[in-house]
C-alpha positions in Angstrom: -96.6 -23.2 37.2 -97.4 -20.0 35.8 -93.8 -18.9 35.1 -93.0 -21.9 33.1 -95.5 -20.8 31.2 -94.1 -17.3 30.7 -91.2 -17.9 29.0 -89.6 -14.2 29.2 -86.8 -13.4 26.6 -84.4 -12.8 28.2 -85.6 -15.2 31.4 -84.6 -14.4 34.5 -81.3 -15.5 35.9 -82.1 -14.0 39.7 -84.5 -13.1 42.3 -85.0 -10.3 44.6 -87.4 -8.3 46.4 -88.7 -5.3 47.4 -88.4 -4.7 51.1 -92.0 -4.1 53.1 -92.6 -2.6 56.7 -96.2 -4.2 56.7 -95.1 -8.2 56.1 -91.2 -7.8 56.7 -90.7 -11.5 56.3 -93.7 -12.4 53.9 -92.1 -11.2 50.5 -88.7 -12.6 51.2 -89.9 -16.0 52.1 -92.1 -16.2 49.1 -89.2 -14.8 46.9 -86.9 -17.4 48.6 -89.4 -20.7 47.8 -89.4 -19.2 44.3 -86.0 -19.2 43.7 -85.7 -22.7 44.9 -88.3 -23.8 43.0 -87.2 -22.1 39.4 -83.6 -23.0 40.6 -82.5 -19.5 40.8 -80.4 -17.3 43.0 -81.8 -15.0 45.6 -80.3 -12.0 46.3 -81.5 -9.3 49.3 -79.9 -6.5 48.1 -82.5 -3.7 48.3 -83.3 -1.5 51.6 -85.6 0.7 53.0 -83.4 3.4 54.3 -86.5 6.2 54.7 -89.8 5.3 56.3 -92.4 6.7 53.3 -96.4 7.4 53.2 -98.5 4.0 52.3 -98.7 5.8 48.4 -102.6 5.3 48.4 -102.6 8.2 50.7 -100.9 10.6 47.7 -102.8 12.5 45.7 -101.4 12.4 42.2 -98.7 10.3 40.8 -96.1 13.3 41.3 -96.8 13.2 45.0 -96.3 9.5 44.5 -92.9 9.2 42.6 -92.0 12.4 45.0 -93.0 9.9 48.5 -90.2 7.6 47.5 -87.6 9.7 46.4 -84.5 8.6 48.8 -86.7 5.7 50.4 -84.5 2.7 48.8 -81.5 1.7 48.4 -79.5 -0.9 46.9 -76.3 -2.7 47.6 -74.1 -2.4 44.4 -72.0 -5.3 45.1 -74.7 -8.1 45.5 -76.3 -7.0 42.2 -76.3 -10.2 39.7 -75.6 -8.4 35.8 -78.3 -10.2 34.4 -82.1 -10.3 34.3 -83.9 -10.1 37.2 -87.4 -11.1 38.7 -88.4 -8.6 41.4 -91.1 -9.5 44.2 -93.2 -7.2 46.1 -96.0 -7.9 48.3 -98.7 -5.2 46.7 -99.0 -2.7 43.9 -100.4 0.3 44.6 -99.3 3.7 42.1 -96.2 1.4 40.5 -93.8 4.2 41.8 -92.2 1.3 44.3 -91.6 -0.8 40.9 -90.3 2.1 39.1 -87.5 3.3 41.3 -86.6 0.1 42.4 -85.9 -0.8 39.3 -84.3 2.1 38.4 -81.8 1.9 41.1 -81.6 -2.1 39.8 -80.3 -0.7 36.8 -78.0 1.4 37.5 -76.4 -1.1 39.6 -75.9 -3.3 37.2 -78.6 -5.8 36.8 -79.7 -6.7 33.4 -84.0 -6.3 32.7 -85.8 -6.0 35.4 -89.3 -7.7 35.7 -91.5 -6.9 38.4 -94.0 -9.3 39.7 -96.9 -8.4 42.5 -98.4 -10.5 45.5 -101.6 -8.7 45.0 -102.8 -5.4 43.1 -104.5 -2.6 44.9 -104.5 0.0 42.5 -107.5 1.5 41.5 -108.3 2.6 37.8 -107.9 6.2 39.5 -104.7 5.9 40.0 -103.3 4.1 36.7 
């Protein structure tokens, strides 16, 4: 398995994910058979609390980071302090990644390290 073969220092102690309107039970299902299988805690502790734009539709990566402003959130008390691997289904501009993480972070979760289903980003938009 690929993450064995990873070996990030420091490895991750938990699992979450990142929540998606398009395959709502998709990325927590794969995120759960992870978890189970690297014998790690999964944790659902980030929402969608403000429907957003699909962020190819943005123009720049301003418009981007500026789409998701306010569209996550994250519950403080289910947030494990140490590091964590986060799941989402596709990567578009990165922006979901960043602010996820950011929030993450400031709730107390150690390093955060993001992991993708599938990339759709063009070389345009990196």
């Amino acid at each position: 398995m690929i993450v064995h073969r990873w070996r990030p220092n420091p490895a991750p102690t938990w699992i979450t994910c990142v929540p998606s309107r398009r395959h709502q039970t998709l990325v927590p299902d794969f995120a759960q058979r992870l978890a189970r299988r690297l014998r790690l805690p999964f944790v659902e502790c980030i929402g969608e609390v403000k429907d957003t734009e699909p962020q190819k539709t943005r123009a720049n990566s301003f418009q981007q980071a500026q789409n998701l402003m306010g569209a996550f959130a994250v519950d403080e008390a289910a947030v494990r302090p140490g590091p964590v691997l986060l799941i989402d289904d596709m990567v578009d501009s990165k922006w979901t990644f960043t602010v996820t993480a950011a929030l993450l972070r400031r709730a107390g979760s150690g390093p955060v390290f993001p992991f993708a289903l599938a990339d759709s980003s063009s070389a345009d938009n990196n």
